[in-house]
C-alpha positions as CSV (number, residue, x, y, z in Angstrom):
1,X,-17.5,-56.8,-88.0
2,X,-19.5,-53.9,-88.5
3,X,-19.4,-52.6,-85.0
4,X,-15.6,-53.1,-84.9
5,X,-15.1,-51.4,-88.0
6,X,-17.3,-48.1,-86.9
7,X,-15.1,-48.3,-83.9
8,X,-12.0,-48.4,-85.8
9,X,-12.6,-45.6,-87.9
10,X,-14.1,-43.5,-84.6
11,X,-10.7,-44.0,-83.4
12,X,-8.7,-42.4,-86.7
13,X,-10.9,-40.1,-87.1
14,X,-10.6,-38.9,-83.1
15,X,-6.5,-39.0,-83.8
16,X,-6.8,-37.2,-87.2
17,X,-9.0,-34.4,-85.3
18,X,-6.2,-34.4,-82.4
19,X,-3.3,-34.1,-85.1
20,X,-5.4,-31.5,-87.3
21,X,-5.6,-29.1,-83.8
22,X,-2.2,-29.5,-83.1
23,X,-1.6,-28.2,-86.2
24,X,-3.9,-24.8,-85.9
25,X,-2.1,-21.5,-85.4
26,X,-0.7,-20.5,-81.9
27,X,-2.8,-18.0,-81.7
28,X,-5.6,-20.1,-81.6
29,X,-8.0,-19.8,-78.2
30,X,-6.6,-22.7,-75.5
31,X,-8.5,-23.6,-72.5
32,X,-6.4,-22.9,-69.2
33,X,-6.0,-24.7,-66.4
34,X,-4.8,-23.8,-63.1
35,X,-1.9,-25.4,-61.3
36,X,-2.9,-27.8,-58.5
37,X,-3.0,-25.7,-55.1
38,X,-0.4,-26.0,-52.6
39,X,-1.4,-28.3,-49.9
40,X,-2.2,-26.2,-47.1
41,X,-0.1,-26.3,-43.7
42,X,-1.3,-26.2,-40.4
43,X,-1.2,-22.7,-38.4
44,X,1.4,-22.8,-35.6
45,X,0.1,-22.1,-32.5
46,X,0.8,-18.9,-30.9
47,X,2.6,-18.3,-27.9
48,X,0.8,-17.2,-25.1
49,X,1.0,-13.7,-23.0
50,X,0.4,-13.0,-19.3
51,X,-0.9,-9.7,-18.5
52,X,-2.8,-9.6,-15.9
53,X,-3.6,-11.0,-12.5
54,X,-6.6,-10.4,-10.1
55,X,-6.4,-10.2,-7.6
56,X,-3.2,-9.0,-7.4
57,X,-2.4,-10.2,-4.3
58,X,-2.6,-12.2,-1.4
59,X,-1.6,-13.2,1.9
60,X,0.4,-15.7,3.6
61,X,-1.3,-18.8,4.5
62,X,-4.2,-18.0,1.9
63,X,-6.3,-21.3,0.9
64,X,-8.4,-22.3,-2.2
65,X,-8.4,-18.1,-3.8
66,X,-9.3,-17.6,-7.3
67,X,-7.2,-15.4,-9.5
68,X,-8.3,-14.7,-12.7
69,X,-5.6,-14.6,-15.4
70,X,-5.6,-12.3,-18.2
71,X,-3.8,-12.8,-21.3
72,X,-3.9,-14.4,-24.7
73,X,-2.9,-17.4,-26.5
74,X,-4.8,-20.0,-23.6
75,X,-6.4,-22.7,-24.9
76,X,-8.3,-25.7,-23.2
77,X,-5.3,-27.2,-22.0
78,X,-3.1,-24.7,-20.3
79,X,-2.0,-24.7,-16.9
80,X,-0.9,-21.8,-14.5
81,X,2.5,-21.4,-12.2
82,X,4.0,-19.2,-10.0
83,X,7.5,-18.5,-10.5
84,X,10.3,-16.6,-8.7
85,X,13.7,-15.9,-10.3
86,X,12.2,-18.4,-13.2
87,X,11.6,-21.7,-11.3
88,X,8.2,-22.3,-10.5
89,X,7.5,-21.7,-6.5
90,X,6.7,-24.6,-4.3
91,X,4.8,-22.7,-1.7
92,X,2.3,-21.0,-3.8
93,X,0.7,-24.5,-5.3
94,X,-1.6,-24.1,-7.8
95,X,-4.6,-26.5,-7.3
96,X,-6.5,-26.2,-10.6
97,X,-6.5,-24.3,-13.7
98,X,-9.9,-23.1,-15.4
99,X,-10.5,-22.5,-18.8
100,X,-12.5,-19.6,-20.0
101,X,-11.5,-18.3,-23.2
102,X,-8.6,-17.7,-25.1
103,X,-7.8,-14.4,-23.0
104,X,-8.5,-15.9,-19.2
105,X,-7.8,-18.1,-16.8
106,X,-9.1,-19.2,-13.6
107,X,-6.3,-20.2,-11.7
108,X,-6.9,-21.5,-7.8
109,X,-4.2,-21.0,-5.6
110,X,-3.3,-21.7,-1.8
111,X,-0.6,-19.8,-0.8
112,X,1.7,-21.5,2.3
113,X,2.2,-20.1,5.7
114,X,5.9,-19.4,5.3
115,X,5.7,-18.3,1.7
116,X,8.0,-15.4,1.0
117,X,6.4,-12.0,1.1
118,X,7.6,-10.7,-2.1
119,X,6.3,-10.3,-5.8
120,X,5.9,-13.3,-8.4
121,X,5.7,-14.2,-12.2
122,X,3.1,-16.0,-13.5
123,X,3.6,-19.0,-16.4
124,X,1.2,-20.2,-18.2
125,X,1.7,-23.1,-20.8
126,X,-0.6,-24.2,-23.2
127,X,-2.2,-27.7,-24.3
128,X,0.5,-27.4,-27.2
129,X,3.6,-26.5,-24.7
130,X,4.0,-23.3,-25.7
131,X,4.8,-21.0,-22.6
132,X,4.1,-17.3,-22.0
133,X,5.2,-15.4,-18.6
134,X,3.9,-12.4,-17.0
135,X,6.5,-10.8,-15.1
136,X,5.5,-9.4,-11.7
137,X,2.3,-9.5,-11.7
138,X,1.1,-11.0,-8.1
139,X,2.3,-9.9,-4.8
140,X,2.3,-12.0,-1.4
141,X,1.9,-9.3,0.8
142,X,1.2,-8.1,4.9
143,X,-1.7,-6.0,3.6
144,X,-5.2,-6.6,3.8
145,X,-7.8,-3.7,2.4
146,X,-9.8,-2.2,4.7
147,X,-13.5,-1.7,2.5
148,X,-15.3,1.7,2.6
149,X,-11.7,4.0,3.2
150,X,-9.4,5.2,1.4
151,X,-6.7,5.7,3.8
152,X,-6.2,4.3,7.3
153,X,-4.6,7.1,9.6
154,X,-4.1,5.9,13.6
155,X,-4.8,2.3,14.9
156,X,-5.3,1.0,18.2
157,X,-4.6,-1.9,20.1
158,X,-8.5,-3.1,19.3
159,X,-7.3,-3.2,15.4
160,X,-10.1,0.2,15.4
161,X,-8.6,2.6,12.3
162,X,-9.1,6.1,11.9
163,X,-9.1,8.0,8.1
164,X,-11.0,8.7,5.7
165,X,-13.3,7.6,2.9
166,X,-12.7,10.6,0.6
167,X,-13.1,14.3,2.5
168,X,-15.4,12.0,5.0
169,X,-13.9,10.7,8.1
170,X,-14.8,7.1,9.2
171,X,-13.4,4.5,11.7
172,X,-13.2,0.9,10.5
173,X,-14.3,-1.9,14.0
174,X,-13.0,-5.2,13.0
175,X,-16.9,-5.8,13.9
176,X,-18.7,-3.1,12.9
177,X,-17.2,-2.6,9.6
178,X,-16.9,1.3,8.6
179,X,-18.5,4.1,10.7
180,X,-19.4,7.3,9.8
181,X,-17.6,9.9,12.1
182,X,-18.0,13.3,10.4
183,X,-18.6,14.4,6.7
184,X,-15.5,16.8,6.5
185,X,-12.2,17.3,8.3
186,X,-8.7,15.5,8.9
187,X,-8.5,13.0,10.9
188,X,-4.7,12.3,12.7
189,X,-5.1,9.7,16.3
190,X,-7.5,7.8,18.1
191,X,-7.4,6.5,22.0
192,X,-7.0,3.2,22.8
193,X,-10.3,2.6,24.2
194,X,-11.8,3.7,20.3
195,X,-13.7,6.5,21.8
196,X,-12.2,9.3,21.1
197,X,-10.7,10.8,17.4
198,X,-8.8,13.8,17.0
199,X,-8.2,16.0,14.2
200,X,-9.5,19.4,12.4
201,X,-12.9,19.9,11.5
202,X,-14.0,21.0,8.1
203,X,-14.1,24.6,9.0
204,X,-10.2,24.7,10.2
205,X,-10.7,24.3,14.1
206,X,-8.8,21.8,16.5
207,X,-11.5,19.3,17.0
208,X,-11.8,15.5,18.6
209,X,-14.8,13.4,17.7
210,X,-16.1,11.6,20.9
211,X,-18.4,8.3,21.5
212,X,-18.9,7.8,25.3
213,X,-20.4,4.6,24.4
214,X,-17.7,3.3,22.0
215,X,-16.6,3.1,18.0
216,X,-20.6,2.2,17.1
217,X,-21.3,6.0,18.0
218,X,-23.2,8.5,17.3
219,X,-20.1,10.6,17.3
220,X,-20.4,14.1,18.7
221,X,-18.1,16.8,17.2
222,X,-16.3,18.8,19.9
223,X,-14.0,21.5,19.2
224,X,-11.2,22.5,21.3
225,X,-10.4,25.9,22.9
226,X,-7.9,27.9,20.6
227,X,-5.7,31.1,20.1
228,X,-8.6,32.5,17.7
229,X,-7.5,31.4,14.3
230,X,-8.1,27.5,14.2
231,X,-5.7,24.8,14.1
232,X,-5.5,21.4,14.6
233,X,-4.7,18.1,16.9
234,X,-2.3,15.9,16.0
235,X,-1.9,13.1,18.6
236,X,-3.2,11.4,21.5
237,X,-2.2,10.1,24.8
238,X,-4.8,7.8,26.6
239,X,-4.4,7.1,30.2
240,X,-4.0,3.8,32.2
241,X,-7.8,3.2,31.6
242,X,-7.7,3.8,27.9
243,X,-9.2,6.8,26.9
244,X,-7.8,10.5,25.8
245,X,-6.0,12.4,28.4
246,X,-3.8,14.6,26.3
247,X,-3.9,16.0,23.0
248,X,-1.0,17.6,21.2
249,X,-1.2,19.6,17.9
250,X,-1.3,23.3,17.5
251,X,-3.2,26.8,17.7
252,X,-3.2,29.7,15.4
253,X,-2.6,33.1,16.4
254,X,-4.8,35.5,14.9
255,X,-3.7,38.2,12.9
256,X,-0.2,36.4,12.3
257,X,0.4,35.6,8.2
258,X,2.6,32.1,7.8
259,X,4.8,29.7,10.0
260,X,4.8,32.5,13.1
261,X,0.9,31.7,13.9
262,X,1.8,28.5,14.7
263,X,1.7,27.6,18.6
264,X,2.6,24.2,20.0
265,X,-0.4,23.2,22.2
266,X,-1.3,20.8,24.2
267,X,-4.5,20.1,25.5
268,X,-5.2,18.4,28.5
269,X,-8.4,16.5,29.6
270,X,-10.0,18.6,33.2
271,X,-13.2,17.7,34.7
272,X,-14.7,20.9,32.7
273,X,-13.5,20.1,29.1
274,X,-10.2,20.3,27.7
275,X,-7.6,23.0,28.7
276,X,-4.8,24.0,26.0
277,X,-1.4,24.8,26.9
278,X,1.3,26.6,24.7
279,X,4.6,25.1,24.2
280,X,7.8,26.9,25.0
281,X,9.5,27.8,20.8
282,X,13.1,27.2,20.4
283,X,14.6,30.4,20.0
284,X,15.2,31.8,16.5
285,X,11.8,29.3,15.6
286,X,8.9,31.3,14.3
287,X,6.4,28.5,15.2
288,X,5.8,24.9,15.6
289,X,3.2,22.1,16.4
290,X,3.3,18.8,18.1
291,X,2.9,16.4,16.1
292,X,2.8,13.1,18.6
293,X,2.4,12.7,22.6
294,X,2.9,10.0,25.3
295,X,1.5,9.7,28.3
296,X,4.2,10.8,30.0
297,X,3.1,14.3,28.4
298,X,6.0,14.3,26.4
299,X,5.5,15.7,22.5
300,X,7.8,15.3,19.8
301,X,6.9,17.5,16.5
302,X,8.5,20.3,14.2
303,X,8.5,23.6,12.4
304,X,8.0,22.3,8.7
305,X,7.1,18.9,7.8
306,X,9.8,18.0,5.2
307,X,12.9,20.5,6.5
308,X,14.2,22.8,9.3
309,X,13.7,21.7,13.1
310,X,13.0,18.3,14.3
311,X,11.6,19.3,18.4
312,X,11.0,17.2,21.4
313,X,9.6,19.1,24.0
314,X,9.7,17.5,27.6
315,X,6.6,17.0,29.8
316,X,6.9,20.7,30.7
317,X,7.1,22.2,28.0
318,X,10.8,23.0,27.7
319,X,12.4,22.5,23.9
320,X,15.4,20.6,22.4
321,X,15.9,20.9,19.0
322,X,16.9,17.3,17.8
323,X,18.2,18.5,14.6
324,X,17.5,19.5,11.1
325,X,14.2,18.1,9.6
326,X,11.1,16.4,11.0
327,X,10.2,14.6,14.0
328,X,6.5,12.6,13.9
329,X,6.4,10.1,16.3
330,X,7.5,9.5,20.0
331,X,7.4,6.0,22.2
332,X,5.9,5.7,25.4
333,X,8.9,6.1,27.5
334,X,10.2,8.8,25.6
335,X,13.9,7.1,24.6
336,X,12.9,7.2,20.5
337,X,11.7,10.4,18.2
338,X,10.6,9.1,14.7
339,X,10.9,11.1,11.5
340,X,12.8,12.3,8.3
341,X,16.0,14.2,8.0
342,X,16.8,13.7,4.3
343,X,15.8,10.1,4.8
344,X,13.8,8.4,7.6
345,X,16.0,8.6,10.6
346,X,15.3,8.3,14.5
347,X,16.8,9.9,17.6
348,X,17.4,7.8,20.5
349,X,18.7,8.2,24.3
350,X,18.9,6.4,27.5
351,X,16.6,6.1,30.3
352,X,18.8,4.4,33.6
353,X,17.1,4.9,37.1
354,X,15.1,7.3,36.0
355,X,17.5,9.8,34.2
356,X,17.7,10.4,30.6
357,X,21.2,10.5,29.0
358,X,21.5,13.4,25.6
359,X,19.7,12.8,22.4
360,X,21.5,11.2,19.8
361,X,22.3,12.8,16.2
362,X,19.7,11.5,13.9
363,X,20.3,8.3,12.9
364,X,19.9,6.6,9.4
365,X,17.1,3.4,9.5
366,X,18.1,2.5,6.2
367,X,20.6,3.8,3.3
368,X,17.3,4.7,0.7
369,X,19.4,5.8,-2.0
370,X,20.6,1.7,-2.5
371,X,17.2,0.7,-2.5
372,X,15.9,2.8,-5.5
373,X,18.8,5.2,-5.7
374,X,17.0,8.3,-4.4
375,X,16.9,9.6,-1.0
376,X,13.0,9.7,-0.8
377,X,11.6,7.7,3.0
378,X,10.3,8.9,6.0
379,X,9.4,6.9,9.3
380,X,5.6,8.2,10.2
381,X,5.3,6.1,13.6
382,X,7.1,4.1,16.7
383,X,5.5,1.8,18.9
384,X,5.5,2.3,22.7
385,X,8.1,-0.2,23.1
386,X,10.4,1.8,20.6
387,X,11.0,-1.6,18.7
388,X,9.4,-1.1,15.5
389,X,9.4,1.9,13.4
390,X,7.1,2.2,10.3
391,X,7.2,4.5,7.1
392,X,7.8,4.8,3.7
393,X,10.5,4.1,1.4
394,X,10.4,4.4,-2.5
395,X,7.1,4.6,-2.9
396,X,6.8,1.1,-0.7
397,X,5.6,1.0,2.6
398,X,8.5,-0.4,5.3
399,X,8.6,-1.6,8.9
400,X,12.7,-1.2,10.8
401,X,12.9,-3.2,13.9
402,X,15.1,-1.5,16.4
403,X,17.1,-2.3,19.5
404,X,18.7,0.8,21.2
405,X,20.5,2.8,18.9
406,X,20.7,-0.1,16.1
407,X,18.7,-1.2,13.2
408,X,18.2,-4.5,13.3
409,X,15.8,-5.2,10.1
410,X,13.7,-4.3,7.6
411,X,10.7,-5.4,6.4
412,X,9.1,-4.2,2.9
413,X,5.4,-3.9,3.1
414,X,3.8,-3.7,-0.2
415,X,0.5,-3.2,-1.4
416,X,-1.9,-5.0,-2.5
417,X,-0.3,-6.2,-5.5
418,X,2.1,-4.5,-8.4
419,X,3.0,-1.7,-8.2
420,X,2.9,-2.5,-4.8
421,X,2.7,1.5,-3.8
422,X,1.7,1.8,-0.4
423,X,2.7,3.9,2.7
424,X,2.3,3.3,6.6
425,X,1.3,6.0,9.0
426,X,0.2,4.4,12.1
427,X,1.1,1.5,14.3
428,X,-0.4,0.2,17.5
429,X,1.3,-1.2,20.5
430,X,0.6,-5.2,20.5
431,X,3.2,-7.6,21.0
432,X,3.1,-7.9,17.7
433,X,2.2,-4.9,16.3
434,X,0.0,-4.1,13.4
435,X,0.0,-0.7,11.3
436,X,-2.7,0.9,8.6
437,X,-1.9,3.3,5.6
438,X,-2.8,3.4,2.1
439,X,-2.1,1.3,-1.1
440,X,-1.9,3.1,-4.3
441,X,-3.7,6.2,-2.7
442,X,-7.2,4.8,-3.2
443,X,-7.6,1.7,-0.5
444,X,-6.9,1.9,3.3
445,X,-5.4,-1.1,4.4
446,X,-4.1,-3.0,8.1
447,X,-0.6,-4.5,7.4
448,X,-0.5,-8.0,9.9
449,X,2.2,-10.6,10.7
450,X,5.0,-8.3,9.7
């Protein structure tokens, strides 16, 4: 009874205390206590970006090629598409996607024979289903990059390039990789047999680069015979057998300030070197230079490179003046000039029994101003057959087939991935034809398959 009645009375006296406090002033120190804490919630995941793809491109009927993707948002779980006009694209599959960190991809890719040559988005969605798109960033292309030069010039029908690697000129052999030809100069043609290079030496001249024993070298600078004042060669003609017969560019006059020094040559191969020739000027034209020759001897060229006269002089010597503008290319029979008149253009004519029938105006290959709505293209080379043209067009390199006087196609040939800039400058004269240039101004490349 006595432990009850201690713990009755520890009781009262706990509720007396309780009652006594309540009754203290207001004022009166109170512990606080925080309110509970919110419950915390569960970040959404973000959606992934696509920046980035390299490399950039690839070509039809590529198999098994990595292309890292760049971006953000990727988890473990994400997987890569290509897409065109926002539905993923059954002809570039995608066979795996990597994992590397939350900024990259590994995607591995096998591009089909007949996929479309244009550029693609790339999706990626993540483990969670969010999705992020890159818009244009890979390119199916015709190019390939030629390594060690930065811009293929001539080609021949042994897929040999000339240009340059920087101020040095080099020749790419589909077996020999990149050979040094000389450490200065321009570089504009090269024969068919790959033994012979023509251009203008570092110190101004008309000069060829020759390798009697073929593109391996050692190439042996030989410059040609002028006026007295330098110059340069432009193209080549190569004879039945293959190598240089003819070389067209031009000669300087000494003494003579501007456009006026300027004498179409040609220069012919003789059994004691090479022997120039001077082209007949149009009247009221100061000066001129061939710019291309076949081996008929016939030269088409001009008087300024982006305006005036567009000239094709016959095999001896006599001019026509095609029009106004620019004339850079000539095919083998000598039916279809090449060039620019405001836009890239060519001039055609007949060849029946042997005669030629009259030049035609120039004619438009394409309408540039629809394509980017500027007039900016130029067509840099024709085949020997006449049938495919190849130039530039808003910044993008372009291939028109032709038949006679028509256009019958045209073919975009981008770069090696966006922005796609690239140019073409040369072609060769296979049955299907292949052409070299630049992309983005930094990286020869051979365009293939086009």
């Amino acid at each position: 009874m006595a432990v009850l009645r201690r713990g009755v009375a520890g009781i009262l006296a706990l509720a007396l205390g309780g009652a006594l406090q309540s009754c203290q002033s207001p004022l009166a120190d109170a512990p606080v206590t925080a309110p509970p804490s919110a419950p915390a919630l569960a970040r959404a995941a973000a959606t992934p970006t696509v920046s980035a793809a390299n490399p950039a491109s690839a070509r039809q009927g590529t198999v098994t090629l990595d292309v890292q993707i760049s971006g953000s948002g990727f988890d473990d779980g994400s997987q890569a598409s290509w897409q065109l006009n926002g539905v993923t694209y059954p002809k570039i599959a995608v066979n795996s996607t990597k994992f590397v960190s939350s900024t990259s991809l590994t995607a591995n890719i096998t591009v089909a024979l007949d996929a479309a040559p244009v550029t693609y988005d790339i999706a990626v969605v993540t483990r969670t289903g969010k999705k992020g798109i890159g818009a244009e960033l890979f390119t199916v292309t015709y190019a390939v990059a030629i390594p060690g030069m930065t811009e293929g010039r001539a080609i021949n029908d042994a897929g040999q390039v000339a240009g340059h690697n920087g101020s040095a000129i080099v020749l790419s052999d589909p077996s020999l990789g990149i050979v040094p030809v000389a450490s200065g100069g321009e570089v504009w043609d090269i024969d068919r047999n790959g033994r012979t290079i023509g251009g203008k030496d570092a110190g101004g001249d008309p000069a060829i680069w020759s390798s009697p024993g073929g593109p391996g070298g050692p190439w042996t600078a030989i410059k040609l015979p002028t006026l007295g004042a330098g110059g340069t060669t432009r193209g080549i003609a190569s004879d039945a057998a293959g190598d240089a017969v003819m070389i067209a560019g031009a000669s300087l006059l000494p003494g003579v300030a501007g456009a006026a020094a300027r004498r179409p040559t040609v220069w012919t191969r003789t059994v004691t070197g090479w022997q120039p020739r001077s082209l007949t000027l149009p009247s009221n034209v100061l000066g001129a230079w061939g710019q291309a020759i076949n081996s008929r001897g016939q030269v088409a060229g001009m008087d300024g490179s982006g305006c005036c006269n567009a000239i094709y002089w016959d095999s001896l010597g006599t001019p026509t003046i095609l029009g106004n503008g620019a004339a850079w290319s000539i095919n083998g029979d000598g039916t279809v000039v090449v060039g620019v008149a405001g836009t890239a253009v060519f001039w055609w004519r007949t060849l029946v029994g042997g005669v030629y029938g009259p030049w035609s105006r120039a004619i438009p290959l394409e309408n540039t101003g629809s394509y980017c709505g500027k007039g900016a293209s130029s067509a840099n080379a024709v085949n020997a057959a006449g049938t495919v043209v190849v130039g530039q067009s808003c910044g993008i390199g372009v291939a028109w087939h032709v038949s006679g006087g028509t256009v019958i196609s045209r073919t975009v040939l981008q770069g090696l991935g966006p922005p796609n800039q690239s140019v073409a400058y040369g072609i060769n004269d296979l049955a299907a034809p292949q052409a070299t240039g630049t992309a983005k101004s930094t990286t020869g490349v051979l365009f293939r398959g086009f």
